[in-house]
N, C-alpha and C positions, 0 to 999 in steps of 0.2 A: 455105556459108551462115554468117555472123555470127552470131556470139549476142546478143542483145541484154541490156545490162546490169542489171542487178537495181535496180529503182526502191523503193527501201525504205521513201519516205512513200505509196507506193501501196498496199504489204505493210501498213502498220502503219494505214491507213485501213481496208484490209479485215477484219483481223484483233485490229487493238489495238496499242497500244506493246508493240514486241518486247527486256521487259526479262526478267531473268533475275535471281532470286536468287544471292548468292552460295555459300551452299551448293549449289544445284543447279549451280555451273560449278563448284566445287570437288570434287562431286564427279565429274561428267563429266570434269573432267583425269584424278581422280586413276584414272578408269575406262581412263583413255586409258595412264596410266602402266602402269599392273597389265597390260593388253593389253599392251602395246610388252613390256616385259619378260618376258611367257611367247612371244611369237612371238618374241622375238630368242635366247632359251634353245632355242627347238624348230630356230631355221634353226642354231642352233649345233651342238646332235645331229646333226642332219640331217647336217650337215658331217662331221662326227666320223667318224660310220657312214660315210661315204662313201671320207673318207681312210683309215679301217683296211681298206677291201674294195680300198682302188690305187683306185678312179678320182679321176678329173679334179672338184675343186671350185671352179673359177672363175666357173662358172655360179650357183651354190649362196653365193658369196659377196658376189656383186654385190645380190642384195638385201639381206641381209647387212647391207652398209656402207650402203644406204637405210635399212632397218629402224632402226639406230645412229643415222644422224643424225636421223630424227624421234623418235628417243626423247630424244634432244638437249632437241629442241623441247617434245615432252614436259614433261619433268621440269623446265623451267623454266616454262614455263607452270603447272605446279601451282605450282610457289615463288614465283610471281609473285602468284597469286590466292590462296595462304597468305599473304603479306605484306598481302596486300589485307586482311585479316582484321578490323584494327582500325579501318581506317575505314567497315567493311559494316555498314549500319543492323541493328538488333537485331529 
């Protein structure tokens, strides 16, 4: 079954224009950032403990390097909406 795609002048008729302060996305990034980097420190332990006990961490690393690259995304998303800073109405 299709999904059917999200019609956003339907959303924003029911609900109102779906605008967003820029503090509140700045700090949702930066909520996003502070997240990504304690799950990417805990899958690191995680690993750690694993390789001093011998087993096998290739399982363990595969999220790992997804965790990595969204925090990629992450942390430029904050830099992106910090740079945004000077042109966000006061």
């Amino acid at each position: 079954m299709a999904q059917r795609p999200l019609d956003f002048a339907r959303c924003e008729a029911q609900v109102g224009p779906m605008k967003t302060s820029w503090a509140a996305r700045y700090n949702q990034a930066n909520r996003h950032v502070l997240n990504g980097r304690l799950i990417i420190a805990r899958q690191r332990e995680l690993i750690g403990r694993q390789k001093a006990l011998g087993h096998d961490t290739r399982q363990s690393e595969m999220p790992l390097a997804s965790f990595e690259r969204s925090q990629v995304i992450f942390e430029g998303d904050l830099s992106r909406i910090g740079q945004e800073r000077a042109y966000a109405p006061v």
